[in-house]
N, C-alpha and C positions, 0 to 999 in steps of 0.2 A: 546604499548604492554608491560606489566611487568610480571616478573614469580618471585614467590619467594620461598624459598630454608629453610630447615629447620632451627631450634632454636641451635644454639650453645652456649653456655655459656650465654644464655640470651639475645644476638641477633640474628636478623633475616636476612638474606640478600636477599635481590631484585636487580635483573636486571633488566633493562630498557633498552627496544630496540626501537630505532628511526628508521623512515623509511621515506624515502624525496622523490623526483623526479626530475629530471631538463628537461629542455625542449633546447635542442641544433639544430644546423641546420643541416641537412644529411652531409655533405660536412665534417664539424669537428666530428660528428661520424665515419667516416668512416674514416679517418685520424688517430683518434685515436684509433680506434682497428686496424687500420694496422700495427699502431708505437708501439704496444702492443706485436704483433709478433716475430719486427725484432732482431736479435741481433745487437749486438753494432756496428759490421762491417757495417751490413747495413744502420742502421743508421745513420751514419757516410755521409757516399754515399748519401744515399737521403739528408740527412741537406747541401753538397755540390752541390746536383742538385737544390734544389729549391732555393739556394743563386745563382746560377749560371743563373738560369732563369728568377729569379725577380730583373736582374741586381744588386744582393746585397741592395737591400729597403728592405728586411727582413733578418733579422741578427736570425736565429733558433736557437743558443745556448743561445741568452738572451731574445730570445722570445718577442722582439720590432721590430717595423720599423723604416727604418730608418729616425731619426730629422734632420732637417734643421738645418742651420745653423747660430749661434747667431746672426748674421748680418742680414737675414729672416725673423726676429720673430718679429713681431707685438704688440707693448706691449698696444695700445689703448689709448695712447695721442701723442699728436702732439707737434712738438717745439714752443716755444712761441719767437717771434722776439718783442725786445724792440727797 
């Protein structure tokens, strides 16, 4: 959609308006218009209940789970014994 706006000094201006959609799964809609709500206090409290109940595997302030540890990690060869 574009609209455009009168001649000033010999130009014209146009806006351009974009319109998208996503498609998310109920669970993180509803997450995020809750989070939308809270203020900071609460937030706060939930970011410490759900580390508290996902035994700390998701880390909410950096928005990861938690990685394994370098010794864990699978790099896809194997040792070669001469």
């Amino acid at each position: 959609m574009s609209e455009d706006s009168g001649v000033f000094d010999g130009k014209v201006s146009i806006r351009h308006v974009v319109e998208y959609y996503e498609e998310i799964d109920a669970k993180e809609y509803y997450l995020r218009k809750t989070a939308y709500l809270l203020n900071d206090d609460e937030f706060k409290k939930v970011t410490k209940y759900i580390e508290r109940i996902t035994q700390k595997r998701i880390a909410v302030s950096t928005g990861k789970l938690k990685t394994h540890s370098q010794k864990h990690r699978h790099y896809g060869r194997e040792k070669s014994w001469i």
